[in-house]
C-alpha positions in Angstrom: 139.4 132.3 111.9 137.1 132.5 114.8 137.9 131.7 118.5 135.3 130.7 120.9 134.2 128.2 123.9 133.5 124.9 121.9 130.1 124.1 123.2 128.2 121.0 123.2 124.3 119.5 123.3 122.5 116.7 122.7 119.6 116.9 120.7 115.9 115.4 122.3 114.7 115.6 118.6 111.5 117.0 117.7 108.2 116.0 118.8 105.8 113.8 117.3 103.7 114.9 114.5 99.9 115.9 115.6 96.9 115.2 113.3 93.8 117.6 113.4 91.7 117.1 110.7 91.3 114.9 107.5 89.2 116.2 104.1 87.0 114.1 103.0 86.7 111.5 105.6 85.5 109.2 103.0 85.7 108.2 99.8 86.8 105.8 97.0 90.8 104.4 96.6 92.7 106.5 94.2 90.9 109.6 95.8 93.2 112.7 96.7 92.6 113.3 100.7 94.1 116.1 102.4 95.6 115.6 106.1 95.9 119.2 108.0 98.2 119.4 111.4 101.3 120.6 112.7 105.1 118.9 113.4 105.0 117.1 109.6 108.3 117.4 107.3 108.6 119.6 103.9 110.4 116.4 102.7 107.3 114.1 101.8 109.7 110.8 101.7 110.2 112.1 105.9 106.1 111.5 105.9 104.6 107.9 106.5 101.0 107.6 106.7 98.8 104.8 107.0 94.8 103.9 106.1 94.8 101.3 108.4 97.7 98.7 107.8 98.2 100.3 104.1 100.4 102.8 103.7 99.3 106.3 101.4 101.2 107.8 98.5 101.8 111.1 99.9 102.0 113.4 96.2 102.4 116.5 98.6 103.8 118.2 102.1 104.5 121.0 104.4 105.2 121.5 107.8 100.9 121.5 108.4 99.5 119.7 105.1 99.9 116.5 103.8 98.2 115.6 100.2 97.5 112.0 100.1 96.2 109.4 97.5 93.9 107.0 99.1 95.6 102.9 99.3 94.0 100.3 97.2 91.3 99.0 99.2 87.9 97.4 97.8 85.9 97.0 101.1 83.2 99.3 102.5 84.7 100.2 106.2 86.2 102.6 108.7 90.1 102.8 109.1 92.5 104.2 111.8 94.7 107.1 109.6 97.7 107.8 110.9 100.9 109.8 110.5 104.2 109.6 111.3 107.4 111.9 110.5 110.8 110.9 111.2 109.6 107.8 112.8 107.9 109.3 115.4 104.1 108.2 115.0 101.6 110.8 116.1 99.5 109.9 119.0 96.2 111.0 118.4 94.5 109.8 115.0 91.3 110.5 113.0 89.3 107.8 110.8 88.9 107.3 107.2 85.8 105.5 105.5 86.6 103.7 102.4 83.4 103.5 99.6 82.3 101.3 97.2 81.9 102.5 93.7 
């Protein structure tokens, strides 16, 4: 047994994720992209990330990398990508540009 002061807290949680950079920045759907940053989870079902409205297959994660496979999407344009862990959505963002085949 141990004796002690019972001491309490309330958690503020953790911050958001932050997003630095995204390799390539273009390319077809089905293509493996690589998201590097900081405040993601080890657990990849934790990780949500979005091209745009459509959300990624994430294959792999750590606390700073995310492997993603590109969504199905057949249109030549730019998308907003972002990331969110725990539900917390990161504030800043990069862009993705889909490409034909």
């Amino acid at each position: 047994m141990i004796y002690g002061t019972t001491t309490y807290f309330i958690s503020k949680g953790s911050g958001a994720p932050e997003v630095i950079a995204i390799t390539p920045s273009a390319g077809l759907w089905g293509d493996t992209v690589e998201i590097k940053g900081q405040g993601f989870s080890y657990r990849k079902e934790e990780n949500q990330l979005l091209f745009g409205e459509l959300e990624a297959e994430i294959t792999y994660s750590t606390d700073t990398n995310l492997q993603v496979l590109v969504p199905n999407h057949r249109t030549n344009e730019t998308v907003k990508v972002t990331v969110a862990t725990t539900g917390r959505w990161a504030e800043n963002y990069l862009h993705f540009t889909y490409e034909l085949p």
